[in-house]
N, C-alpha and C positions, 0 to 999 in steps of 0.2 A: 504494500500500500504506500503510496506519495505521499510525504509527508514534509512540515515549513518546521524550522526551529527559529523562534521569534528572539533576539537578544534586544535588549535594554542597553544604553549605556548606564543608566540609574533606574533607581526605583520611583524617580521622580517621573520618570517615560512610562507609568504604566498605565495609566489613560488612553495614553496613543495604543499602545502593548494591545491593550483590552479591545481594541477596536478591531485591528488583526485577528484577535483570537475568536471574536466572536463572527466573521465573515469565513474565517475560517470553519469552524464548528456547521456552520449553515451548511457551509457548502460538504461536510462529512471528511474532511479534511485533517489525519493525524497532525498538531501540532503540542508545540512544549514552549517553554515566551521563560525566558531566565535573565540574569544580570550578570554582564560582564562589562569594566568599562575598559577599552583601549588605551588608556591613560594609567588607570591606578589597577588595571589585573588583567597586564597584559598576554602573560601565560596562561592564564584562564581564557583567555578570548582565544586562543589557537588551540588548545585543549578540547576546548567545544568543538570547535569547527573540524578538526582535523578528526574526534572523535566520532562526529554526527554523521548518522547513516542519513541524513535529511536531505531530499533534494532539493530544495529552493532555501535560502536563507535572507531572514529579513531581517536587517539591524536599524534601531531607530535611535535617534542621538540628536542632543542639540552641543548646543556653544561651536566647539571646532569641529565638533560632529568627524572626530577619523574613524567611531568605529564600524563603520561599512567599508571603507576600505581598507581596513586591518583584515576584515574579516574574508572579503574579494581576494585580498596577499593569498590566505591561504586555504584556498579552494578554486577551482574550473567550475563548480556550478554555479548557477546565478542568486547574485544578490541585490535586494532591491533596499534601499538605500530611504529611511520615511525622518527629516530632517524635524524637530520640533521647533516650533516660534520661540520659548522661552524669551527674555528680558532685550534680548541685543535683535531680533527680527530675523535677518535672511541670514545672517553668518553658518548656521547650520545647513541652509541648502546650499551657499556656496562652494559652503566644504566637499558638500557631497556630490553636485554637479561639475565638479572640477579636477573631476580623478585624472591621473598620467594615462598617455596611451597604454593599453595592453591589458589594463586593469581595470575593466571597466563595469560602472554600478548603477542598476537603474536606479533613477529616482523619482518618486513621488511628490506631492504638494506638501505645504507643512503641515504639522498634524495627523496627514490620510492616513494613518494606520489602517483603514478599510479599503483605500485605494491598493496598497499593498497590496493584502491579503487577493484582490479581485486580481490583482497581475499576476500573484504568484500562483492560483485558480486556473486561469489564462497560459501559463507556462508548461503547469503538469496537466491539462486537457490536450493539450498535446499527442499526450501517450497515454490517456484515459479516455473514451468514449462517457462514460458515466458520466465525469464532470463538466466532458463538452458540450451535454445535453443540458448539463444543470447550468450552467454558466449560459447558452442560450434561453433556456427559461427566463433566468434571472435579464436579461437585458430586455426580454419581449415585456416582462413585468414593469420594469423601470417605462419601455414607452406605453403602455399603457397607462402609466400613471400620469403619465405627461400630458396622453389625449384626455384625459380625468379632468387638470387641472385650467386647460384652451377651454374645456367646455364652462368647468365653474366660471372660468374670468369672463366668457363671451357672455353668460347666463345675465 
């Protein structure tokens, strides 16, 4: 089974964390959301990763935001990169939209921990039918709610 291993750079990311987790769980999605920061454990952060049988990896981080691509250093599968707003603004998606060639991280909006989760969905449908069906569900739902919304405003 496909599975996302969620990191934190803090326990302060777990709002975002929980957003992940919970897009994830929808879609029937094995994941696990832990705390390792690239700064202060950074043998923990390669630990994880190097140990994770997980195919997609989501790290979410603010301020210098490196730990997405600490965590890209040490692995080929993909990782998607969910920057948080905290007190200074864009410095976290900076970080993380601005990786070196070779090493490369998606990224998300600030906050999206759901957006995530929907790319990392998006990635293992791929090689899943089950999810590709669910993950189209899920987008006919979203326009649906859209044509919902044209009608209340026209009404």
């Amino acid at each position: 089974m496909a599975s996302v291993l969620v990191i934190l750079g803090s326990k302060s990311d777990a709002e975002v964390g929980r957003r992940s987790m919970d897009v994830l769980g929808r879609f029937g999605v094995e994941a696990k959301m832990v705390v390792a920061s690239a700064h202060r454990t950074p043998d923990r952060v390669k630990a994880l990763v190097e140990g994770s049988g997980a195919d997609v990896f989501i790290a979410i981080a603010g301020l210098a935001a490196a730990l997405p691509g600490m965590v890209a250093a040490f692995t080929t599968r993909p990782v998607i990169g969910v920057p948080v707003a905290g007190k200074l603004g864009l410095d976290s998606l900076l970080s993380i939209v601005q990786m070196p060639p070779g090493v490369p991280v998606a990224c998300v909006g600030l906050d999206r921990g759901d957006n995530a989760a929907l790319l990392a969905v998006a990635i293992l449908s791929l090689a899943d039918e089950r999810l590709a069906e669910k993950l189209a569900f899920y987008r006919r739902e979203l326009a649906e709610r859209v044509e919902r919304d044209s009608n209340e405003v026209q009404a």
